[in-house]
Each structure stands twice: as structure tokens, then as C-alpha cells.
C-alpha positions in Angstrom: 0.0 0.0 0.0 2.6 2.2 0.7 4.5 1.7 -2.7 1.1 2.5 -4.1 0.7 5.9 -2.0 4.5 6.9 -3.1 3.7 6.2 -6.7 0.5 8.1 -6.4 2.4 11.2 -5.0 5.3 10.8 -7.5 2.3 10.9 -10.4 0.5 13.8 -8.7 3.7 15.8 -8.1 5.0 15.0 -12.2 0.6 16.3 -13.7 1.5 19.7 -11.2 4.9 20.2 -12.9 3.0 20.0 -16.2 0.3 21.7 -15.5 2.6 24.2 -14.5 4.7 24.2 -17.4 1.5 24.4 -19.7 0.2 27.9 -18.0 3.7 29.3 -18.5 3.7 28.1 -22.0 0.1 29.5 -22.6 0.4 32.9 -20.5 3.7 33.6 -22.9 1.4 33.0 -25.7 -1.0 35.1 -24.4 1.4 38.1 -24.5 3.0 37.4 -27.8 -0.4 37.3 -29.4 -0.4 41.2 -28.0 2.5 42.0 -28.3 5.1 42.8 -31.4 7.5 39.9 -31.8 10.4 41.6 -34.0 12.9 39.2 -35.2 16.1 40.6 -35.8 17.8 38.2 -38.5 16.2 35.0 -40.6 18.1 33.9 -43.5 15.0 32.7 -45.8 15.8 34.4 -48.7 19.4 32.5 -49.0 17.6 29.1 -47.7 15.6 29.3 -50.8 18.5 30.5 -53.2 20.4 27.5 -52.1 17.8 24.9 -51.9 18.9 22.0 -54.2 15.5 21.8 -56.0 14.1 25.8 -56.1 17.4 27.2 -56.4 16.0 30.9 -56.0 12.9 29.6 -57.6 9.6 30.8 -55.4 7.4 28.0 -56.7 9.5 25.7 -55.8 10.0 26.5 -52.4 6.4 26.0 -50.3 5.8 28.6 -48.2 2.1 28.5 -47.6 1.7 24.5 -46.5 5.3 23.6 -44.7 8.7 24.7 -46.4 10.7 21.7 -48.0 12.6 19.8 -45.7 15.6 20.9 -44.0 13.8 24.1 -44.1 12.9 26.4 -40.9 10.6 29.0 -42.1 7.5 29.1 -43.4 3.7 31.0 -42.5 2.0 28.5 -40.8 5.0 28.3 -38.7 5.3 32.3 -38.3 1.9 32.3 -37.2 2.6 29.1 -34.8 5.6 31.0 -33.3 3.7 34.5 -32.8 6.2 36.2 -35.2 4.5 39.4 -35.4 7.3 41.2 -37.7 11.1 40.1 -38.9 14.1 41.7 -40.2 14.6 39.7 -43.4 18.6 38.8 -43.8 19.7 39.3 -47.5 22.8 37.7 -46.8 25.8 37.5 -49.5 28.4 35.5 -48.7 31.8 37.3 -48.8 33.7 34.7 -49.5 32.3 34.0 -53.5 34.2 35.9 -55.4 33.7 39.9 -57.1 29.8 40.3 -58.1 29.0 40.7 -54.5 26.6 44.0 -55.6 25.4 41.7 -58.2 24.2 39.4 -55.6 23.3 41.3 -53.4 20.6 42.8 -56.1 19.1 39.5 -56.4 18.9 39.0 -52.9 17.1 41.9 -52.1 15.0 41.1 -55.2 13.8 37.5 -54.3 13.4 38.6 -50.7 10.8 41.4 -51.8 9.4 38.7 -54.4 8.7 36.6 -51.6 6.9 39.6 -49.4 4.6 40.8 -52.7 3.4 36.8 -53.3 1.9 36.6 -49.9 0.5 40.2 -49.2 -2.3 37.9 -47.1 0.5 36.7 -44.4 3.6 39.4 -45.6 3.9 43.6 -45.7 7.3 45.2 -46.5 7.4 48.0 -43.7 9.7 51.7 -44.4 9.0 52.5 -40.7 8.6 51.9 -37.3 5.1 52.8 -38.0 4.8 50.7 -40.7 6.0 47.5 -38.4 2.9 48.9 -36.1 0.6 49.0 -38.3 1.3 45.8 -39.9 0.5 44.2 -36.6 -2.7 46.1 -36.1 -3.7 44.2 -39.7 -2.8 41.1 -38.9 0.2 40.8 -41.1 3.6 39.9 -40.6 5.8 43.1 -41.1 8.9 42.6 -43.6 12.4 44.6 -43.2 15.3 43.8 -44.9 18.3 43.8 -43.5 21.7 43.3 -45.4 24.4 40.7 -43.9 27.8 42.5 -44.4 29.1 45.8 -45.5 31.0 44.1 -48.5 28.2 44.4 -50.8 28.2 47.9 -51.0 31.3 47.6 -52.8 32.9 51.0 -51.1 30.6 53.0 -52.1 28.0 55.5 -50.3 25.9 55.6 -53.5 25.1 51.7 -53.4 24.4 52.4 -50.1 21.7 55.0 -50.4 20.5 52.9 -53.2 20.0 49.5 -51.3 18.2 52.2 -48.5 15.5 52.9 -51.4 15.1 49.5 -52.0 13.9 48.6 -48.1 17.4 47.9 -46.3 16.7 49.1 -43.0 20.1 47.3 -41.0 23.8 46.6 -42.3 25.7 44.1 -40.1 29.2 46.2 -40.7 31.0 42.9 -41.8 30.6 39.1 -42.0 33.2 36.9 -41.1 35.9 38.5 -43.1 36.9 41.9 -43.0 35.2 44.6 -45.6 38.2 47.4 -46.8 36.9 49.3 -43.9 35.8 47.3 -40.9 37.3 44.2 -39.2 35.4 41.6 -38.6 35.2 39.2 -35.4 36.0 35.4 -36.8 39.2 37.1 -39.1 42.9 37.3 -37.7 44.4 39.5 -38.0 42.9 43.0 -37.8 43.4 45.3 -40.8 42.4 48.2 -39.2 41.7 48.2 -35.5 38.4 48.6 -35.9 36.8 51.0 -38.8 39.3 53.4 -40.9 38.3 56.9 -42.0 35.8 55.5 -44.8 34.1 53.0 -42.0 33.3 56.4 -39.9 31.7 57.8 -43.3 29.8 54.4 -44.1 28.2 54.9 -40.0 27.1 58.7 -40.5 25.8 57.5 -43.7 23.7 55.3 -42.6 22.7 57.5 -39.2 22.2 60.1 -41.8 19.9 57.7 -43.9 18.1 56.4 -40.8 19.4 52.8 -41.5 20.6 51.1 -38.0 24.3 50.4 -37.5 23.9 46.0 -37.0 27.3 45.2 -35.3 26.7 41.6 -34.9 30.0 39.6 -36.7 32.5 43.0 -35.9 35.2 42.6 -34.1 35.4 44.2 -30.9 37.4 47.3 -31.9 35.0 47.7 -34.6 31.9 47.5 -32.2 33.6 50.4 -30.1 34.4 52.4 -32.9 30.8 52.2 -34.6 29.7 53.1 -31.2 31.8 56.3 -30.5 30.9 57.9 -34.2 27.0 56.6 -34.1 24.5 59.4 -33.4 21.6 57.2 -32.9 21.4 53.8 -31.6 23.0 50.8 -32.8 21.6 46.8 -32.8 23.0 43.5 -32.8 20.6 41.6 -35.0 21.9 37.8 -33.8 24.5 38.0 -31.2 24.7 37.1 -27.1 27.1 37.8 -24.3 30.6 36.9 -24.8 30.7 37.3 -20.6 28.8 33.6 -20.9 30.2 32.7 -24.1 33.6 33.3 -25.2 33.7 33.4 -29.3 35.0 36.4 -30.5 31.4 37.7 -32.2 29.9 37.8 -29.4 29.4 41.2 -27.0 32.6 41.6 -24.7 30.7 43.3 -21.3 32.6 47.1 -22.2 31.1 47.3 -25.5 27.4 46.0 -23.8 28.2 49.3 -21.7 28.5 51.3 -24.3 25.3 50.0 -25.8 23.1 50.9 -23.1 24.5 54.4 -22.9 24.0 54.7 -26.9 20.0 53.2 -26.5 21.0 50.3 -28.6 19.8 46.6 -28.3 21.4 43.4 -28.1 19.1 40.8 -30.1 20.1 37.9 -28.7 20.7 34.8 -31.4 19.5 31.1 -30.9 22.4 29.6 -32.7 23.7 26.8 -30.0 27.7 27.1 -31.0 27.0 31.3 -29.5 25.1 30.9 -26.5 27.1 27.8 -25.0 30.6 27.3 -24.3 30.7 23.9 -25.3 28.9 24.4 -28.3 31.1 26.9 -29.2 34.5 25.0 -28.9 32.9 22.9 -31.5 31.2 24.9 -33.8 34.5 27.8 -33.8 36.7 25.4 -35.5 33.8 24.6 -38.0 33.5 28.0 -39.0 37.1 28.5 -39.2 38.0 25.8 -41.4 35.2 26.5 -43.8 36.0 29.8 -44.2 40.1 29.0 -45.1 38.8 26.6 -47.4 35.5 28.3 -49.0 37.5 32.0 -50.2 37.2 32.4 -53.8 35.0 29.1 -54.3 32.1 29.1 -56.8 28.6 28.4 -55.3 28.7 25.2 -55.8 31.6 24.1 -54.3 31.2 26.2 -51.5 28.1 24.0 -51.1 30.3 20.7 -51.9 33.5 22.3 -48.8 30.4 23.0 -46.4 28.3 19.6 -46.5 31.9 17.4 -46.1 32.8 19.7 -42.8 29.2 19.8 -41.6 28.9 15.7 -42.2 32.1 15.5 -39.4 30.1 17.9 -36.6 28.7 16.5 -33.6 26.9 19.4 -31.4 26.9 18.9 -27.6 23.2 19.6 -26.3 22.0 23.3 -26.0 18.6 24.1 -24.3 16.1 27.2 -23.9 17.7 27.7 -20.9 20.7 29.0 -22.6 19.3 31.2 -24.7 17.6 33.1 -21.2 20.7 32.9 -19.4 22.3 35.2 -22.2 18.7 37.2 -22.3 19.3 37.9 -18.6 22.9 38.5 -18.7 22.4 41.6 -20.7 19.3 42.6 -18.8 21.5 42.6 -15.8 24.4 44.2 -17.0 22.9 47.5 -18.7 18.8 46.6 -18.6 15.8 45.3 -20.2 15.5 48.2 -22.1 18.3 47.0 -24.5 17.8 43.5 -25.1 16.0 41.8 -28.3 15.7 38.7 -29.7 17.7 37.3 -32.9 16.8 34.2 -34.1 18.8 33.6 -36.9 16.4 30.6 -38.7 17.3 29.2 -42.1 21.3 30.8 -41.3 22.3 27.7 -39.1 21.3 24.0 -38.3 22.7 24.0 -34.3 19.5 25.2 -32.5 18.5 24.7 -28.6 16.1 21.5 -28.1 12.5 22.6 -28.8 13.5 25.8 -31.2 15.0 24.4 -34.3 12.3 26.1 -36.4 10.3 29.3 -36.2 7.9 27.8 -34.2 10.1 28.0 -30.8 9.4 31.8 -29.6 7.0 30.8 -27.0 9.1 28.1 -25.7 11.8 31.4 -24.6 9.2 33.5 -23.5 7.3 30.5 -21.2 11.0 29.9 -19.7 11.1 33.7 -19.1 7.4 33.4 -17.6 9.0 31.1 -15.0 11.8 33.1 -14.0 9.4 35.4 -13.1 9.4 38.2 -16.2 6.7 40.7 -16.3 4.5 41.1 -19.3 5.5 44.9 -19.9 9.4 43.8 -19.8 8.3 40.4 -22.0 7.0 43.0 -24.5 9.6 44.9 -24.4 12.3 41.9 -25.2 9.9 40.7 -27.8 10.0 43.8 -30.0 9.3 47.4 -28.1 13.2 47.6 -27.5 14.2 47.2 -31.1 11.1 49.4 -32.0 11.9 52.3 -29.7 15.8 51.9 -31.1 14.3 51.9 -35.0 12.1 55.1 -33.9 14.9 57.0 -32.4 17.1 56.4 -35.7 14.4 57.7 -38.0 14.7 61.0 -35.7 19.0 61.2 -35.9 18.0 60.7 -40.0 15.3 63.5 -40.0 17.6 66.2 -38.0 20.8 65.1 -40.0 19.0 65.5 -43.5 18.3 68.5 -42.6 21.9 70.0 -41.7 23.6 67.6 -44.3 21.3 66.7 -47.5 
């Protein structure tokens, strides 16, 4: 009998944790389903132009019933994960060789494509107020967001240009330096940070109303975007490098400097950023892809990156991770500057439970737990990147007026 009453109380104890777990899970859902979850960075656009069978082709790439497999993005997945607006990665590798305008045209291109084939689920926004009302219409609001300052080829026109066409970020640099900016995964420095034309490319873009994205920069870089940046900057997928050590990630000075500058740290799923152990495996990946990949064609980029990938194993990475960096930041310089960054469709490593779109209100129920409120939940989910995006389209409208 009494192995019977232990069970019993073992069984009751395991239906309360559940049941507990369930109104965390439904309570975040509740809020997100107010709220305006802003994504910082999802690579669709390249997931698409690299899929084996669409190969940039639209309608050959399902976005309306479940995206092909492999695939982490699609609309019934949005809507399952809350998504309630998304900076839109048109990421160009800078290791293919010359053309990188070229491609970066076509990205932009097949990422607006994608937006104007499903005005029912997708808007492309110009504005802060756009992303609002977007939300207030039940659509998902579109911004586009360009993955390394490469693809402007050095020059301020290109830049203004891809501005017209919807860019609203620029991550400075990928994982190789631009002929301005260093970036974070490439030894050694060229510059120190940015040179003379680097501190022109920044008031640019403050001057444009474009936010400075400083996720990928070096350190020095991060510091120097900082000092010359009149409005505030964001890291559209990166986490604490006081929890993480990989050298894209936020060392705790330059998280100082953001929350004196009003910026936001969106803080990235990707497992091989947000845990150490993760990170002494994935670092080496990266590394030796990118010695081998410079100067490759497509294709056999493609061909050096499925042999590595085939040889990684991935220690395990939970939700939990991804809130420890969260409230790392929060407690460093405040909820006010904290986001979140996916980075779906960029990267295959994800925490347990959030390997697609789908996993927002898994984060936000582990937040729940931890005892968030609903004001600062809406604030990480997209009211901080929002404020930071409003604030930069005021620096653009007082600048354009003392500099046309």
C-alpha cells in the first residue's frame, strides 16, 4: 500500500509540474499574441536560393503549406511561433568571389518577391510605423536587413541605393573583414576597428536612418561604430561573450557602451554562440570553412560545407541557454536594450525545442518562469528594437536636414 501511495504522490507531483509548465507556455502566448515579436535576422531568402530543387525559384520553395525539408521558415510556422514582424537577412556571402553588388541585387529582389506573393500573411514596412501597423492588420511586417558591409562595394551611392530599395540594417561585416571594418572570426585585424571611410559608411547610414547592426565586428570595430554613431545601434543575432567566449559575441565594455548609446542586443539562438561547449565545437567549424571556401564558386562552397558539416557533432543546448544570455544583458545594462535574434534558415545547431520558427513561445514561457513581467516580455519581444528603430528615423530627419 505504501508503494502504491508513493507512486501516487510521485504521479500527482509530475501532472503539477506540467500543468505548470502548460500555463507558462500558454500565458507567454498570451502576451506574444499582444504583443510585437520583431525578429532581428532570418536567412530565408538564402535558404531558398540555395535549396537544391528551387534554387531561388519561389514556386519551388512551399511557403504556404510547410517549407521543403531541411527548411525552418515558413507561414504556418510564423503564425505558430507569434512572429508578429522580422528583419529579413539578404545575406551574401563574402567569401564567393567579385559580383558581391550583383548578388546582393538579387537577394534583395527575391526577398521582396517573396513579401509581394503573400500580401495575405507578408507587408514590406519603411517604418517603425509601418511595423505597427502591420500588426494592427494582422500581417507579418517585412524589413530587410543586409548581412555585411561588402556588398556595397565602397561605395556611399550603393548604399543609399539599397536604402531605397527597403534595407533598414547593415551588419558592418561578416566573417571577413570589408576594406573598412574588421570583422570578429578574421585574424588579424586590418584596421583596428573602422578606418576613415568606416566612420563615413556609419554617419551615412545614421544620416539615412538605417541602423548600424554590429553583430560579426570585431570588438574594436563595435567600439568604434559606437563612438561615431549618433543614434542607436543593434546587434541583430548575437549574445554575451561574458557567458560565451567566441569572438562575435558582445565583450561586457562594449554592452556598456550599448546601453549608454540606446541600442539593443538581439540575442541569437544559434547553440555554437550561446554555450561554451557548443562553441569549442562549432569555432573550429567556421574557421575551417571559411580558409577553405575563399574564392570558391557556389557550388563548391556547397560541396567544402556539407563534407565539414557531415564531421560535426553538437553537444546539447537548451532554452535555458538562450535566457541565461537574455538575462545576462538585462542585468548588465537593462531590459531596455535586449531583443531577440533568431537567426532561422542561417544555421542548423538550435536549442532542443527551437529548431524552427515555431520555438518563440518556448523562450518566452522559460522567461514566464523566471518570473518576467509582461510589460518587460514585450519589451524583449519587439518594443526595445522598435523604440531603437524610432529613435534612428529621428537622428535621420535632423541630419538630413543639416547635411542633405
Amino acid at each position: 500500500m505504501r508503494t502504491k501511495t508513493c507512486l501516487a504522490a510521485i504521479l500527482a507531483l509530475a501532472i503539477a509540474g506540467t500543468a505548470h509548465a502548460d500555463a507558462a507556455l500558454e500565458h507567454a502566448k498570451k502576451v506574444l499574441d499582444e504583443a510585437i515579436l520583431f525578429d532581428g535576422h532570418n536567412d530565408l531568402p538564402w535558404a531558398i536560393r540555395e535549396h537544391e530543387v528551387a534554387q531561388g525559384d519561389l514556386a519551388k520553395y512551399d511557403l504556404v503549406t510547410r517549407a521543403p525539408e531541411k527548411g525552418q521558415t515558413d507561414i504556418p510556422r510564423l503564425r505558430a511561433g507569434k512572429v508578429g514582424a522580422q528583419f529579413w537577412s539578404v545575406y551574401t556571402p563574402p567569401e564567393a568571389p567579385g559580383n558581391h553588388a550583383r548578388t546582393q541585387l538579387e537577394q534583395i529582389d527575391l526577398m521582396r518577391r517573396i513579401i509581394a506573393r503573400h500580401p495575405d500573411a507578408f507587408v514590406l514596412c519603411s517604418t517603425a510605423a509601418d511595423i505597427r501597423a502591420a500588426k494592427q492588420a494582422g500581417l507579418i511586417g517585412g524589413m530587410l536587413g543586409i548581412e555585411g558591409g561588402h556588398t556595397i562595394e565602397d561605395s556611399l551611392g550603393a548604399l543609399r541605393a539599397y536604402y531605397d530599395l527597403g534595407v533598414r540594417y547593415m551588419t558592418l561585416t561578416h566573417n571577413r573583414h570589408t576594406n573598412w571594418a574588421d570583422a570578429g572570426l578574421e585574424d588579424p585585424p586590418r584596421f583596428g576597428g573602422l578606418n576613415a571611410f568606416g566612420e563615413q559608411v556609419v554617419a551615412e547610414m545614421n544620416r539615412l536612418g538605417m541602423l548600424v547592426d554590429l553583430s560579426h565586428t570585431s570588438p574594436d570595430t563595435m567600439r568604434d561604430a559606437l563612438r561615431v554613431s549618433q543614434a542607436p545601434v543593434i546587434f541583430s543575432h548575437a549574445a554575451a561573450r561574458g557567458m560565451t567566449e567566441i569572438p562575435r559575441n558582445v565583450p561586457d565594455d562594449v554592452l556598456d557602451l550599448v546601453g549608454k548609446n540606446g541600442g539593443v542586443v538581439m540575442v541569437t539562438f544559434v547553440a555554437g554562440f550561446i554555450s561554451q561547449d557548443a562553441a569549442d565545437v562549432l569555432l573550429p567549424f567556421i574557421q575551417n570553412y571559411m580558409a577553405k571556401a575563399s574564392g570558391k564558386s557556389d557550388e563548391e562552397r556547397r560541396a567544402i560545407y556539407a563534407e565539414l558539416k557531415a564531421k560535426l557533432v553538437m553537444p546539447k543546448v537548451t532554452v535555458g541557454h538562450v535566457a541565461d544570455h537574455i538575462e545576462y544583458i538585462r542585468d548588465r545594462i537593462g531590459v531596455d536594450h535586449v531583443g531577440i535574434g533568431g537567426d532561422y534558415d542561417g544555421n542548423e545547431n538550435w536549442p532542443e525545442g527551437m529548431e524552427d520558427v515555431t520555438g518563440y513561445p518556448l523562450l518566452f514561457a522559460e522567461l514566464v518562469r523566471r518570473g518576467w513581467s509582461d510589460a518587460d516580455l514585450r519589451k524583449l519581444a519587439g518594443e526595445n528594437v522598435l523604440r531603437a528603430l524610432e529613435q534612428a528615423e529621428a537622428v535621420a530627419r535632423r541630419l538630413q536636414q543639416e547635411s542633405p
